[in-house]
Structure formats: structure tokens, C-alpha cells
N, C-alpha and C positions, 0 to 999 in steps of 0.2 A: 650462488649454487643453483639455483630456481630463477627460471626470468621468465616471466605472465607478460603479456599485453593483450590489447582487446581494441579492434578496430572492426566495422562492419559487418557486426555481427559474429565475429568468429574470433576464439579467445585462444593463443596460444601458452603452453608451459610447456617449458623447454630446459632438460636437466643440464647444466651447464660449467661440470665439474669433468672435464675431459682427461685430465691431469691421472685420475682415481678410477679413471672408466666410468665415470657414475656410479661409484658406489655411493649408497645413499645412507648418511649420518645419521643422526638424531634429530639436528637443527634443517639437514634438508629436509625428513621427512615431513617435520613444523611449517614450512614455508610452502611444500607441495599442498596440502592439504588447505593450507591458506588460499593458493593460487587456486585447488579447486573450488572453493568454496566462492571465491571471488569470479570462478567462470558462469556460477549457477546465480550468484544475486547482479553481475551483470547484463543477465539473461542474454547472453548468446544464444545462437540458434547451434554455432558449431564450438567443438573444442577441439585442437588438433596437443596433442602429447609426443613431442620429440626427443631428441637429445643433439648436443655438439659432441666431433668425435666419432674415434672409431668404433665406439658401443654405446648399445641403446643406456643399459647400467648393468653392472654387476649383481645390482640385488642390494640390499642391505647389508653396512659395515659390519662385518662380524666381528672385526676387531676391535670396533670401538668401544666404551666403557666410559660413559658418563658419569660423573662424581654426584650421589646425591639420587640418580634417576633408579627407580625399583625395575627390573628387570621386566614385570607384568606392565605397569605403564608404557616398559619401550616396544613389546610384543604389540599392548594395544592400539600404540599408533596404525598398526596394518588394518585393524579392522575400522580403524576410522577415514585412515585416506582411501582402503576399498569398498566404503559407505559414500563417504564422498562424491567417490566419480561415476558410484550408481545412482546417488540422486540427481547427478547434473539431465535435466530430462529436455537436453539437445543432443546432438548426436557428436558423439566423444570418436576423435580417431587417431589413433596411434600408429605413430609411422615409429617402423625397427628397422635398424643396423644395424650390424656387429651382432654381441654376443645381448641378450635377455635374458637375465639368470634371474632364479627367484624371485623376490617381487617386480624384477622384470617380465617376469614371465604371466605373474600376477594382473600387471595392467595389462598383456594383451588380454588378457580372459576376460575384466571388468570393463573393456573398452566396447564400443556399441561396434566400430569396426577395428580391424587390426591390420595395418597394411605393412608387410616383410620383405625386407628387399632380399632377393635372391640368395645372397652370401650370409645374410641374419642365422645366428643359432637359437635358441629356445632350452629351457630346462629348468627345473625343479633342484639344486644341487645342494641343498641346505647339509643334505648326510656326508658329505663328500667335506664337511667343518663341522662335522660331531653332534652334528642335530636333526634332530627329529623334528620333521615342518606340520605341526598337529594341526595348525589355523588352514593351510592349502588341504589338508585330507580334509579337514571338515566343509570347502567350500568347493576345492576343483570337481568335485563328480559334479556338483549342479551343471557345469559347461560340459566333462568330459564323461568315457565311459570309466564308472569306478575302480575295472582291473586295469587300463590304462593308467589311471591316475597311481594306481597301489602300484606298476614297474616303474613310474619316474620319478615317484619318491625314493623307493626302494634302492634304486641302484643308481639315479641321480645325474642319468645320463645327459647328455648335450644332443638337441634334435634339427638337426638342419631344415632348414624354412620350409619347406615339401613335403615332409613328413609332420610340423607344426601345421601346414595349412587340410593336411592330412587328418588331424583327429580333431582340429576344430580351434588350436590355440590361436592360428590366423586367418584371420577372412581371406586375402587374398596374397600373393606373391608375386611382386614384381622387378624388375632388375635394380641395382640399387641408385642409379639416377634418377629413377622415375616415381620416388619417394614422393615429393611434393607434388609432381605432376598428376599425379593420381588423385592425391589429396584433393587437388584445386577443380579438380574432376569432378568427383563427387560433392564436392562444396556447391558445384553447378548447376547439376543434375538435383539431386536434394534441395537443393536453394528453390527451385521453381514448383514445388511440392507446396500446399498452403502450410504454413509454419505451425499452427494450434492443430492440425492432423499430426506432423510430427512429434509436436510433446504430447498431444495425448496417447498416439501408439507407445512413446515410450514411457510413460507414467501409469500405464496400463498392463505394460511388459513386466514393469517392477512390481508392481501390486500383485500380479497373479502368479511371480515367477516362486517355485520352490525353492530359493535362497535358503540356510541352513537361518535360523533365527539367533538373534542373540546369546539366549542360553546354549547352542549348541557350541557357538564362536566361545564364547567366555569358560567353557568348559576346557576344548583346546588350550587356552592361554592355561588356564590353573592347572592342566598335567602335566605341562610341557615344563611350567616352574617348578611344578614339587617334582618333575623326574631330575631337571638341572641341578636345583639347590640339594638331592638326596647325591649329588656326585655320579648323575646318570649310571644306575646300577642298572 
């Protein structure tokens, strides 16, 4: 479902469940978070985040239902694989197709760049399956403006690539052939950058950035359960 490699400095995961649009399980989320974890202690300088298929992912299965798994432990995988690919302190880039729903939408935000092919959608849709995404209100206003953030949970809408690169969820928009090309682009350009300048802007970026802290994250998780398990009254 997840496939990492690592050659020349540049470590790619690549969600590889084309089948399901990438929607992402329990077990994939276990393996991404592996795979990042494995892009930062192989210290790459680049990490590119793709997908096979005609969407980047759907976002997390909502359907699914692990036997045995507590509800708050599945919520908190999000805040560990979006720990993750903030501490990778090379430069993370996300190439999108297709549709990025929810925690798709997620890693473009946590990504250092986000590169959107023309036809890519973008959105927040969690309410649109009867939930309320308290972990995204608690972290999108750090990248976005907060009444931004409060209409795309709200009403959950789907935001075509130009309007994503419009309030910031994408660095850049390009047709969708030129997904890699772009990539290999700045792989280039940044490549010739002295490399301990790059991780320290970006371990610098993370240390100083207003990121919501823990307790605000783990807050989100424990409403969001007692609104669930109360039969969301």
C-alpha cells in the first residue's frame, strides 16, 4: 500500500493503493509514518510524497473499523504522521493529482512544498461522512486564514488547484504532466544550495513556527471522541 525508496539523496513514498483512490487504512497509515520516519534517519536531503492513479488519496477510510483499535489511538495516528513529516528537516515535496481530500489535503499543508497538477482538487470533506475534523481546526489556521479554514470545514467543499494555490494549501500549479518535471526541478536548483543551510532553515522554521502544541492537538482528539461515543448529539 506504501512503497519508500531512497537513492541519491532523495527518498520517495508513494501511496500505492490505486484500486481505493488511496484511501488510507489503519495499516497504511502504520507504514507511512514508517516510511517517514525512514526518510529522516536515512537522511535524505529531499523527500518527494506521491501517489499511483488517478488521485493523490481520498483521505482516510472512514469506513474502516479495526477490531480491538480504540477510536482515539486511530485519530492519533494523524497527529503522529503530521509530526513526522514536520520533523523530516530536508525538504518534503508533494506532487497532487486527482482529488486530495482530508488528510490529503493535510499533507499538502505539512509539506515544505506542494506541487498541484492543474486538474488536482483539494478539500477538507470530513462533514460531508458526519464528522467533525477538530485535529484540522486545531492545526489549518497555522498555514491558513482562520475564516478560511472555519468555510472548508464547515461546508466541506472541494477547491480546484487555483484556488488551493490561492490561499496557500499549494505552492505551486502545474499541468499534470509536469508533476515530476517540476519535482526534478527543484531537486536541482535546491540541490546546489549548501545542504546544512537547508536543514538548518528548516529546523529553525519548526522551532519557531506557532504550530498548535500537543495539548491543544490531544484536546481535539478527546472532543471529538466524547462527541462520537455521546451519539454526536
Amino acid at each position: 500500500m506504501i512503497r519508500y525508496h531512497h537513492a541519491d539523496h532523495v527518498a520517495r513514498i508513494t501511496f500505492d493503493s490505486p484500486a481505493t483512490s488511496n484511501a488510507i487504512t489503519y495499516a497504511m497509515m502504520q507504514q507511512y509514518i514508517d516510511a517517514l520516519e525512514a526518510a529522516q534517519n536515512d537522511r535524505a536531503r529531499f523527500l518527494i510524497i506521491d501517489a499511483n492513479g488517478p488521485d493523490f488519496t481520498l483521505g482516510r477510510d472512514q469506513k474502516e473499523k479495526v477490531p480491538g483499535l480504540a477510536r482515539e489511538d486511530s485519530l492519533r495516528l494523524i497527529l503522529r504522521a503530521n509530526a513526522a513529516l514536520r520533523a523530516f528537516d530536508g525538504v518534503s515535496i508533494a506532487l497532487i493529482q486527482g482529488r486530495a481530500l482530508g488528510f490529503g489535503s493535510g499533507i499538502a499543508l505539512h509539506s515544505t512544498l506542494s506541487i498541484a497538477a492543474d486538474t488536482a482538487s483539494f478539500g477538507f470533506d470530513e462533514i460531508n461522512h458526519g464528522l467533525a475534523p477538530l485535529v484540522i481546526v486545531a492545526y489549518a489556521p497555522y498555514f491558513l486564514p482562520p475564516r478560511v479554514v472555519q468555510e472548508l470545514v464547515i461546508t466541506g467543499r472541494k477547491l480546484p488547484a487555483a484556488e488551493a494555490r490561492e490561499i496557500g494549501i499549494a505552492s505551486r500549479v502545474v499541468p499534470a504532466d509536469a508533476l515530476q518535471a517540476t519535482a526534478d526541478e527543484l531537486i536541482a536548483d535546491i540541490g546546489e544550495r549548501l545542504p546544512s543551510a537547508v536543514r538548518l532553515l528548516r529546523r529553525y522554521h519548526e522551532a519557531q513556527a506557532q504550530y498548535p502544541g500537543e495539548a491543544v492537538l490531544e484536546d481535539a482528539i478527546q472532543q471529538l471522541d466524547q462527541w462520537i461515543t455521546q451519539g454526536k448529539p
